[in-house]
N, C-alpha and C positions, 0 to 999 in steps of 0.2 A: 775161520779166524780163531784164534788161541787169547785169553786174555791171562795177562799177567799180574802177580803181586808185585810190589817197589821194588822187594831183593830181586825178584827175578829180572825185572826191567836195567835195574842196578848193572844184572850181570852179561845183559844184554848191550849194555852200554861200557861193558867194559874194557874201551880202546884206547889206546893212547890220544888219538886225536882230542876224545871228550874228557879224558883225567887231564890234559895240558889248558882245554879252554877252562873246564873245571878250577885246575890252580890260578889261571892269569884273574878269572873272575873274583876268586876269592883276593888276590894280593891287590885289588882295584877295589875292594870292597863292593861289590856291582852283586846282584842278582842276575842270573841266569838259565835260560831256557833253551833246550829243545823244543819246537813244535812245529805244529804244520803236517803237509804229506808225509815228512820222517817216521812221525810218532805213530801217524795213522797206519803207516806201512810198515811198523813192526807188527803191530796187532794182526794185519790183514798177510803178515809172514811174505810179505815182498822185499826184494833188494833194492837198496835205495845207497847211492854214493851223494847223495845232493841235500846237503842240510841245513837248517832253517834256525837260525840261533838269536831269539830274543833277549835282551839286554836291558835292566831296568835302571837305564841311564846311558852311558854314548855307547853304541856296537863299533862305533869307527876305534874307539879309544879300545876296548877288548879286542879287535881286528889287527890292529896296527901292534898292539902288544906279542898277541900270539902269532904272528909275524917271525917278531923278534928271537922266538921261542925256537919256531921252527928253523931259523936262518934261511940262507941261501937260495937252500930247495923249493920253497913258499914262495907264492906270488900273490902280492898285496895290491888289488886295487878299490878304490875310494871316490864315494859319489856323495860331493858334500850335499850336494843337491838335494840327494833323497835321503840321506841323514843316514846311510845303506856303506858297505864292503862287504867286502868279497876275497877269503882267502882260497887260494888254489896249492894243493900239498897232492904230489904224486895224483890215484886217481881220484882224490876226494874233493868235494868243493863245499867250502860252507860260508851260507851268506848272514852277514852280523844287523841285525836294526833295532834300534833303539826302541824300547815300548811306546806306542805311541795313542792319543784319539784321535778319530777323524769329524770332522764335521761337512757337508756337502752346500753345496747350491744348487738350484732345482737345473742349471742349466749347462751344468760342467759334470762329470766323473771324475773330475781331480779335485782331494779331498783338501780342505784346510786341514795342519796337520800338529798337535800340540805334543810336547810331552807327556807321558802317561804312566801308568802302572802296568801292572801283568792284568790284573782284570782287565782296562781301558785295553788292552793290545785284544784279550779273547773277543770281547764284545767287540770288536770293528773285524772278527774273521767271518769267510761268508758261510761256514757250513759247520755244523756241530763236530763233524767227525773231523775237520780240519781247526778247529779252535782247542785240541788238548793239549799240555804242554808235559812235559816231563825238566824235575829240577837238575841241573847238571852243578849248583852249589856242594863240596865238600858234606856239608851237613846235613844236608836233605837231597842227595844222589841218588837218583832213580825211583824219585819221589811221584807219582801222574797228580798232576791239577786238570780237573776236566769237568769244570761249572756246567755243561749244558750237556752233561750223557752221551758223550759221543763215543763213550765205547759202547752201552744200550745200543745208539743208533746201527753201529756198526755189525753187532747182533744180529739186529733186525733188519737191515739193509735196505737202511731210510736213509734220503736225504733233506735234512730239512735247516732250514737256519737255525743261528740260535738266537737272534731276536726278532721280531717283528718282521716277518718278508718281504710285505709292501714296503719298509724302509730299507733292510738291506737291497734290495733290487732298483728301488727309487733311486737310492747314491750313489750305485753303482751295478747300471743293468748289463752290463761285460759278464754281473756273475748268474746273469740267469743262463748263457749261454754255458757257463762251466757248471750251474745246476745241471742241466743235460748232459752235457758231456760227464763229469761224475758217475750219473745215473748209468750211461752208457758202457764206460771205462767198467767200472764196479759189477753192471747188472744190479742196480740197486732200485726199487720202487722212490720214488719225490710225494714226500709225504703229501696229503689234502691239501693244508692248509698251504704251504708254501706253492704246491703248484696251481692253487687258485690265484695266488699271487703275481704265477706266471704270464696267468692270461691277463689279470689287471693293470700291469705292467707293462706289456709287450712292447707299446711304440715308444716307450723309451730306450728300445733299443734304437731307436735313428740317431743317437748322439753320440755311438758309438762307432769309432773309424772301421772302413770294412778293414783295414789290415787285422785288426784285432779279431773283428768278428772272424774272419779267415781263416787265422790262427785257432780257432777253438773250433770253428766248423771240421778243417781239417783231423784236428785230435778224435771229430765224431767220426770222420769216414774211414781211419784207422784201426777202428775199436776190431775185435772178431765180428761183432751183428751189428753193423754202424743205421742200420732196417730202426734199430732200437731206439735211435738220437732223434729220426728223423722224422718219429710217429711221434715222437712228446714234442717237438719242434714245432710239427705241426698242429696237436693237438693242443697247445698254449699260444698259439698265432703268431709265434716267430718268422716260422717257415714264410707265411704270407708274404711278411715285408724281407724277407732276407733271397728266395728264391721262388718271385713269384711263379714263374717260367715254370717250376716241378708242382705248384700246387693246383695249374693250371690243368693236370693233366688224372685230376681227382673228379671224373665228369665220366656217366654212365649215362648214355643216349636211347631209344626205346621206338624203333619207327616198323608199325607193320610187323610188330612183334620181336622185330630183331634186334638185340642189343650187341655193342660191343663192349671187350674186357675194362676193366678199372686200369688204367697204363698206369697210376700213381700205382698202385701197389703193387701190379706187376714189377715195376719198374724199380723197387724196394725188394722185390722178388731175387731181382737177376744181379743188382745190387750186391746183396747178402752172398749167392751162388761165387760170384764173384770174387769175394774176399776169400772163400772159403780155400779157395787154388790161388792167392795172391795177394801180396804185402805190395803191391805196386800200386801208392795213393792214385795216380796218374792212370790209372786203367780202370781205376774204382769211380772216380769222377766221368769213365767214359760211359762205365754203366751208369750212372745217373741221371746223365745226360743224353741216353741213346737213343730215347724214345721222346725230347722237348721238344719236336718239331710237329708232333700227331697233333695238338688242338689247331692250330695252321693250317694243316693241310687235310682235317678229315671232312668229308663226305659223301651225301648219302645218294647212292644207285639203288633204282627198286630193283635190276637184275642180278647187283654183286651186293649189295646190303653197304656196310657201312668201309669207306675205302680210309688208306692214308699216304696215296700216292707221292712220294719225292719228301714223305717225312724225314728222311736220313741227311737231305739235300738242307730239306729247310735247316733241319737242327745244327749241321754245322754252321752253317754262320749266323745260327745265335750264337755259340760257343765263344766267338771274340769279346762279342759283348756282354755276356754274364760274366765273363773272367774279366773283363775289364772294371765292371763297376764292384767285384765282389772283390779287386784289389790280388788277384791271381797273378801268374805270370803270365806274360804275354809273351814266351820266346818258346823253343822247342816243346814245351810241355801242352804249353796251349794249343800250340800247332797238332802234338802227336793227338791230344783226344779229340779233335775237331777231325783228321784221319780217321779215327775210328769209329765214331758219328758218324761219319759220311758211308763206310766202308762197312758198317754192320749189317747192312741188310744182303750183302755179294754171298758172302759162304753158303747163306740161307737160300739164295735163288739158287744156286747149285747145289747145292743139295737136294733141290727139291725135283732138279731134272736129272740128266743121264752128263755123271760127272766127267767132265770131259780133261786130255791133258790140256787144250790149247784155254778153256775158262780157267783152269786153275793156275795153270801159268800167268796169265793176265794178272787174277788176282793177286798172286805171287809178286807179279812185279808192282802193283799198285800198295800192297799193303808194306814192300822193303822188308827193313830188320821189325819191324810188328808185325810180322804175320802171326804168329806163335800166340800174341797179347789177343789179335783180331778175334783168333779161331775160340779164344778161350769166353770171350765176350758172346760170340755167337754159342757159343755151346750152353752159357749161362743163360743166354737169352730164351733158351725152347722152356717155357713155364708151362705149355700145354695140361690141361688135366685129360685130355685124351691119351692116355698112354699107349695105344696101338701108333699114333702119329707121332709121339714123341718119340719111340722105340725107332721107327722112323727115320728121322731126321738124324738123330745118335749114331745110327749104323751106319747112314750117308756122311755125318762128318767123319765118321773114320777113314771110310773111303777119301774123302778130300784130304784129309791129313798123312794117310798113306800114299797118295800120289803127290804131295807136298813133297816128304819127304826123299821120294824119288825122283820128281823134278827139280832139287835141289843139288841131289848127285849130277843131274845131266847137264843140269843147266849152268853148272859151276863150268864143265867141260866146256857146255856149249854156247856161253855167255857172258859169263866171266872171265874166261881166257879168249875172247877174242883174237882170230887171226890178222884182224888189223887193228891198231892200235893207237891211241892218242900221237907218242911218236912218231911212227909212221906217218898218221896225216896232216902232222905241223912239218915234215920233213916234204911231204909229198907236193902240197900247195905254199911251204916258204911261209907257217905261220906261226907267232907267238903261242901260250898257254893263253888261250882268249874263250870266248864265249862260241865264236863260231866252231874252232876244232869240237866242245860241247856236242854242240849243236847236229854236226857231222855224226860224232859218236853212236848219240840219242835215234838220231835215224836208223842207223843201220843196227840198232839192239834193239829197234822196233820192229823193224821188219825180218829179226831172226825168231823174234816172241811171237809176232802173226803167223811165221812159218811160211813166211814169202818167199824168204828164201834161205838157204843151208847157212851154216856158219862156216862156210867156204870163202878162197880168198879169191877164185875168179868170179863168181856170183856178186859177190860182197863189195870188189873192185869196181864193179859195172857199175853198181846201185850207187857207191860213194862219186864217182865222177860226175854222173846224171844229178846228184843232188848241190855239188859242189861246183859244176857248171849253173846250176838254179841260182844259186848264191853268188854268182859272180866271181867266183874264184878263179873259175880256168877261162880262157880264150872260146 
């Protein structure tokens, strides 16, 4: 990080956007601020288009003006509600709110909300390095107000409140989850005190809607090391009440000497590997979830030691129901990572035999347009510290991904262009686009994948009649 003098900041801020809200502020007589992420993310030398403009008196009224400023181009909306607007100018967007205190009730996170001062606004922000403000008034331009050290903190690459944490967290425990996520995002240490806080606090996170929680869990599994969110998470007893299913899976077993691996950290392991080849939230959550089926289904053989037969099985259809109560989607997203849950242990079983094309084909067709995400989950997945094994399995998934790629040429030929075709057998048997022609189709691109028989049309001809006689189509 760089820290600046006022002139410097001054000239940091020298855009037109903030010399216009600058002037409307002054002709309104009003006090005005930059703060929040903005100010934090100059110091921390990040680009930021999304700005945060406190008002010591109406924001709607400075919003609605610099509107007027801007003309046309500007788009002004307004929420009398939260005493909040919102101007949007090309790609810039700045949101205006009046300085405000909050005051809480032990059973709600929606704050009573008074008119305030610039102090009363810092004190109700959750974290020192977001409570600085910079003045954007004519006469103290690019001036920093930053009562609680949050450039120090920022230094230091601590997150800590700036009042009392058991109350910040008590009136609104949403911010213990953006404590972590912070920490995360930044790579920043949560100071002692406040993360003692965390754990003192924790089940007040059950008042909090999972969408929100969701919301900020998401931003952890985002991060580059989201391993990072997930170990303070659990180490302040979030994790417990928010995903017990992952913390179930922190149990190290000892029978006749033989123990098995720690799956919670492995499984932070593959995790991490994960992100590391992939911005795809939706494959990140497969690895999370790859291994919640192992407490369910493990068990102990004196001749195989400790097993976790059809864990892959079990964990996808937990998969509906975490994402159901964690407030996720429940449409193609949920569908593809419960696929891959299901499907992460297939590369592995081949690989670990004589890779064959008719299993990898299989897989091929079980895994569809994921195969690619499948293979890369499996490959994150070999955490082995045996590296003779691991070396291993690595050199076997190239071979599966080598003959992927080759049964992709063949099988475009040989499968994808089919010699009979949808049309043809709604022409053949006199039927609509229905479920049966499907149905027909499915058969005989199963029996070209088993290698039953050729992708030929007199082969193919015989098998469709015999199944479409089954089905009552023909005489």
């Amino acid at each position: 990080m760089k820290i600046y003098s006022d002139e410097e900041l001054a000239k940091l801020l020298d855009k037109d956007i903030f010399h216009l809200i600058s002037s409307v502020a002054d002709d309104l007589g009003l006090e005005c601020y930059v703060v929040g992420g903005y100010v934090r993310d100059i110091f921390l030398e990040r680009p930021s288009n999304d700005i945060d403009v406190v008002v010591v008196g109406s924001g709607i009224e400075v919003a609605s003006a610099l509107k007027q400023r801007l003309g046309r181009k500007a788009h002004l909306s307004v929420f009398r509600n939260f005493g909040t607007a919102q101007v949007k100018y090309r790609d810039t967007e700045v949101e205006f709110v009046g300085a405000r205190k909050e005051s809480y009730s032990h059973d709600s996170r929606k704050p009573i909300v008074e008119n305030g001062t610039l102090e009363d606004d810092q004190n109700r922000r959750d974290f020192t390095i977001n409570a600085m403000a910079i003045c954007l008034n004519k006469e103290y331009f690019g001036e920093l107000v930053d009562p609680f050290y949050g450039i120090e903190d920022l230094e230091d690459g601590i997150i800590r409140t700036p009042l009392d944490p058991d109350i910040t967290f008590s009136d609104d425990p949403l911010r213990m989850m953006r404590c972590v996520r912070f920490a995360t995002q930044l790579r920043f240490m949560i100071e002692e005190e406040t993360f003692d806080a965390l754990v003192r606090n924790a089940e007040r996170i059950k008042i909090v809607s999972g969408e929100r929680i969701k919301d900020e869990l998401n931003k952890i599994m985002m991060c580059p090391q989201p391993s990072r969110g997930i170990v303070d998470l659990y180490r302040c007893g979030l994790l417990q009440l928010i995903l017990p299913e992952l913390t179930a899976l922190d149990v190290v077993e000892t029978r006749e000497g033989r123990a098995h691996k720690n799956n919670f950290y492995h499984t932070l392991e593959v995790l991490d590997n994960v992100s590391k080849k992939s911005d795809n939230l939706w494959l990140r959550w497969a690895a999370l979830l790859h291994d919640v089926g192992k407490p369910r289904s493990k068990r102990w053989d004196a001749s195989a030691g400790w097993t976790f037969h059809n864990h892959n099985f079990i964990g996808a259809k937990m998969v509906p129901q975490i994402f159901r109560r964690m407030s996720l989607p429940l449409d193609m997203k949920m569908k593809y990572v419960k696929k891959l849950v299901d499907l992460h242990m297939r590369p592995i079983v081949i690989a670990d035999e004589i890779v064959t094309d008719s299993a990898v084909r299989r897989l091929m067709n079980d895994a569809g347009d994921d195969i690619d995400d499948l293979m890369l989950l499996c490959e994150a997945d070999i955490t082995s510290k045996n590296e003779a094994r691991k070396k291993m399995f690595l050199k076997n998934f190239r071979m599966v991904r080598e003959k992927l790629a080759d049964l992709k040429v063949k099988d475009y030929r040989r499968v994808l262009q089919p010699v009979i075709d949808g049309d043809e057998i709604m022409q053949l048997f006199h039927l609509p686009p229905s479920r049966e022609v499907g149905v027909l189709k499915q058969h005989m691109k199963d029996a070209v994948l088993d290698n039953r028989v050729e992708n030929e049309r007199e082969p193919l001809m015989a098998l469709l009649m015999e199944k479409a006689k089954e089905m009552g189509l023909t005489n």
